[in-house]
N, C-alpha and C positions, 0 to 999 in steps of 0.2 A: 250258327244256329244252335238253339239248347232246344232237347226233349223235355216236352212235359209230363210227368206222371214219374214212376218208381223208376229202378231199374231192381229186376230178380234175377235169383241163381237156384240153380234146386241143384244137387251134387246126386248121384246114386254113386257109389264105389262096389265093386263087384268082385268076387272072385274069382276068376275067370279057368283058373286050374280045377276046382272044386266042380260037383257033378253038374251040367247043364240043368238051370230053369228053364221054365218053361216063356218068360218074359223076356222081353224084347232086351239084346244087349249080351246073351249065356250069361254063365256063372251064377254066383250064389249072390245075393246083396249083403255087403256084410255091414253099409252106415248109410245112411241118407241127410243131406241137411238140407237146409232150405230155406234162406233170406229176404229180404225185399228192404229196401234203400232208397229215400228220396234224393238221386243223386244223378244230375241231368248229364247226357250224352253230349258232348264237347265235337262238335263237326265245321266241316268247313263249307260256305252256300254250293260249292259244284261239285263237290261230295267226291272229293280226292283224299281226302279222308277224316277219321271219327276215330273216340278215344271216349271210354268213362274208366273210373275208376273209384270203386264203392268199398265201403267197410260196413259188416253190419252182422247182425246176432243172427245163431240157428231160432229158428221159429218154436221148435220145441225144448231147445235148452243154450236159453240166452246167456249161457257161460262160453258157449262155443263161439267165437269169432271167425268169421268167414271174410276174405279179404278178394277181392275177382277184379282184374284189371284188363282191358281187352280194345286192340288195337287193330282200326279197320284201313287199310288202304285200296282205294281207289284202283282197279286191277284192268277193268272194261272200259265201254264207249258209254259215256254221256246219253242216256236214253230221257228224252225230254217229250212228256205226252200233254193236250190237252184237253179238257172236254167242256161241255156246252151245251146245258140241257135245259128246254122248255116246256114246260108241262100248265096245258092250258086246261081249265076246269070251267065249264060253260053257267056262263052265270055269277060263280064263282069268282073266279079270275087268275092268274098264271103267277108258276113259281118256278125263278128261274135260278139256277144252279151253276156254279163252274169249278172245275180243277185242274190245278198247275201243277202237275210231278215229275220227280226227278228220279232216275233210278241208274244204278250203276256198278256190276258187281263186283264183288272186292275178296279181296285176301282178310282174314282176320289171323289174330294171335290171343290165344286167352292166357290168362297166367292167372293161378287160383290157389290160394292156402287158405285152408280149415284149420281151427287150432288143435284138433288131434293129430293131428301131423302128416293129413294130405295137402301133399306140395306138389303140384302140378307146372310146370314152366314149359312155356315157349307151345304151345300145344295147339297146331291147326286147326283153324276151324272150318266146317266140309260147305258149302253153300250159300259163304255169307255176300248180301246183298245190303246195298246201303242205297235207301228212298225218302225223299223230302217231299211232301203231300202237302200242298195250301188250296183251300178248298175254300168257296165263301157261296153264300143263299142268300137269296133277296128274293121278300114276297110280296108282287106286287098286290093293292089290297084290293075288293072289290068297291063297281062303281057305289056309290054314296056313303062307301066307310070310312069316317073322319079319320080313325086312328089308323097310324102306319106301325106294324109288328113285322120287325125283320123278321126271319129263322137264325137260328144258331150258326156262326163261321165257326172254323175251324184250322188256326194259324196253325205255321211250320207243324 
């Protein structure tokens, strides 16, 4: 399965010796970066595991290169849900809705260099969860409407 859309990273680096802020994380912020890359998530369909790996410029000084590699394995049960909705509009007529997802929590590993010389490796990550969502809409039209208008699906 590939992801459609970017993949981002936003970095905060912090000082964590230096006197407590008041923001979320302590310490002091001493860099921030922050990329985005059209570069699609590499997974497998029963989501045992997932893998991207993007290269791309800080947002406010595209000399910085940011490099973020991140490895998801498959940790939990296979949670498989479906749903199946009919919404009748009187007169009108009914739009009917389904989704097929997959959910299954997982172990992650991020590994992440900045070209200032934040090197990060091997570095847990706390909650990660991997979901495959297929979702499709059919609207049926009303009576005497020659033209059929689906709504919008919505693959992997």
């Amino acid at each position: 399965m590939t992801k459609q859309g970017f993949t981002d990273v936003q970095v905060i680096v912090r000082d964590v010796c230096a006197a407590p802020a008041a923001a979320p994380g302590g310490g002091v912020v001493v860099a921030e970066y922050s990329g985005r890359a059209a570069v699609p998530l590499q997974s497998d369909p029963r989501l045992r595991q997932a893998s991207v790996t993007a290269r791309m410029q800080d947002v406010d000084d595209p000399a910085v290169p940011i490099t973020v590699v991140v490895r998801w394995t498959g940790s939990g049960p296979l949670d498989h849900t479906t749903t199946h909705i009919h919404d009748r509009f009187p007169g009108e007529g009914v739009i009917s809705s389904s989704a097929n997802d997959l959910r299954r929590t997982a172990d992650a590993v991020v590994t992440l260099q900045v070209g200032t010389g934040v090197d990060l490796r091997s570095v847990p990550a706390a909650e990660a969860v991997l979901e495959r969502t297929k979702s499709r809409c059919v609207e049926n039209p009303r009576p005497g409407v020659e033209g059929f208008y689906p709504c919008f699906g919505f693959p992997g």
